[in-house]
C-alpha positions as CSV (number, residue, x, y, z in Angstrom):
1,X,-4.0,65.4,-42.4
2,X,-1.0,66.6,-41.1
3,X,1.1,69.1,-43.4
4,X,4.3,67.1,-43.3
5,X,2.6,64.6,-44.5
6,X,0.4,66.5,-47.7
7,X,3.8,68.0,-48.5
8,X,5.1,64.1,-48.8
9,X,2.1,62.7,-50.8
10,X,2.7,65.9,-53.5
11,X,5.9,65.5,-53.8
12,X,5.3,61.5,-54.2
13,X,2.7,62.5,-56.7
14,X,5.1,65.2,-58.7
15,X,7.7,62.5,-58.4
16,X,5.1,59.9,-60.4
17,X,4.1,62.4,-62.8
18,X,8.0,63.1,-63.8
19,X,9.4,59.6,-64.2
20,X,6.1,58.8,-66.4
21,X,7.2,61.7,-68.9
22,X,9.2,60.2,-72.0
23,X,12.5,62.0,-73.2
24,X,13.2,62.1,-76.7
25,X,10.4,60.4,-78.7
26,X,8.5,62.5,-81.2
27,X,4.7,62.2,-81.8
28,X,5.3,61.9,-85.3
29,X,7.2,59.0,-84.9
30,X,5.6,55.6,-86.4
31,X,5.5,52.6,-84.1
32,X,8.4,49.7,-85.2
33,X,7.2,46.3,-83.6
34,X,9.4,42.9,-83.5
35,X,7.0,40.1,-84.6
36,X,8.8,37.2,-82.6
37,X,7.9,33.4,-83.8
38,X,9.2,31.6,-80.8
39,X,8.4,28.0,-82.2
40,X,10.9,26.7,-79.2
41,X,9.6,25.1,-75.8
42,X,11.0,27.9,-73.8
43,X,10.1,31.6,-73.0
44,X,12.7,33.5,-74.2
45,X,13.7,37.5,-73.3
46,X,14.6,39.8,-76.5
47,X,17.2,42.4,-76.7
48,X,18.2,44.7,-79.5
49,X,21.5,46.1,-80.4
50,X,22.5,49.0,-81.7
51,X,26.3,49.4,-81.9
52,X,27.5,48.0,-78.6
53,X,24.3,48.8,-76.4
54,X,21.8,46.3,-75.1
55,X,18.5,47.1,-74.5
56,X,15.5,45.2,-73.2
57,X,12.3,44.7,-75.6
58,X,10.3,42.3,-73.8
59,X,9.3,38.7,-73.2
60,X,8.9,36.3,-76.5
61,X,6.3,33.4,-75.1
62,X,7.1,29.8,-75.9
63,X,5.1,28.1,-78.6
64,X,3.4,31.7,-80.0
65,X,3.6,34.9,-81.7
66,X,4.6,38.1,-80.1
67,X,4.5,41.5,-81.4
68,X,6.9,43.9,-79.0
69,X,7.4,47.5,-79.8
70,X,11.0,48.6,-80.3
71,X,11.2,51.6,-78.4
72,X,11.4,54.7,-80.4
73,X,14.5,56.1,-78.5
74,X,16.7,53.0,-80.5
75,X,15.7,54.6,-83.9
76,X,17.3,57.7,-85.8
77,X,16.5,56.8,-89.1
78,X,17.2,54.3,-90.8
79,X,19.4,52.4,-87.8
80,X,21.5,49.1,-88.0
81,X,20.2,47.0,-85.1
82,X,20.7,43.2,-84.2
83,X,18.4,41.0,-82.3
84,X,18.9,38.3,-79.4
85,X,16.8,35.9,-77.8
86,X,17.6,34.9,-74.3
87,X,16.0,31.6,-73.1
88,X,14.7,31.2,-69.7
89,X,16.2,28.4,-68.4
90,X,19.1,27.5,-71.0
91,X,22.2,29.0,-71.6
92,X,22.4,29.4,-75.6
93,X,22.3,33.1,-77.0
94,X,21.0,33.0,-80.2
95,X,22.0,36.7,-82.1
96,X,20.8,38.2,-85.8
97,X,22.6,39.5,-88.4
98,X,22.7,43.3,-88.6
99,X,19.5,44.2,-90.2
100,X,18.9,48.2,-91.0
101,X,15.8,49.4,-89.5
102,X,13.6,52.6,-89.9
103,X,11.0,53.8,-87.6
104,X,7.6,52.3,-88.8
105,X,9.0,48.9,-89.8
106,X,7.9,45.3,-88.7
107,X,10.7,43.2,-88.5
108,X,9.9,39.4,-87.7
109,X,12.5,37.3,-85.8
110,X,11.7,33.4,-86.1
111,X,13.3,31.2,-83.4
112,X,13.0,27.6,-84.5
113,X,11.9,24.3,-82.4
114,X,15.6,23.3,-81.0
């Protein structure tokens, strides 16, 4: 193997090993999970809000339960968040109330049969 090319492949591999280090969550920190009831026909993508910021939480399946984990960097404390469900495929954007939130908490979000 050619040395530019093992010089390429570790710093691929220290590149890898970088980006899959997390940034500001402690290993104290409970796990909060969104417990989504999507009783609608349609998939639908959740996002939480803190203040003005929207963040990605995953996919809600159509018809089922999901359990997604809020990600620990949206939590100091006890954190006023708001929830929105997305549908795939439609262009209604259901939102929450502002609900407080604290780092261990299950918070379930039903989306009704529309």
């Amino acid at each position: 193997m050619s040395i530019n090319r093992r010089l390429f492949l570790g710093l691929a591999v220290t590149a890898l090993v970088a980006c899959a280090t997390t940034k500001n969550v402690r290993p104290d920190q409970p796990v909060t999970i969104l417990e989504v009831d999507n009783q609608a026909a349609l998939d639908m993508t959740i996002y939480v809000y803190r203040s003005s910021e929207r963040i990605r939480v995953g996919t809600a399946t159509a018809l089922a339960k999901s359990h997604l984990r809020i990600p620990p960097n949206v939590l100091f404390g006890s954190t006023p968040l708001r929830f929105m469900a997305d549908p795939i495929g439609a262009n209604r954007l259901p939102i929450t109330e502002e609900l407080t939130v604290s780092p261990g908490d299950t918070v379930t979000m039903i989306i009704p049969f529309r």
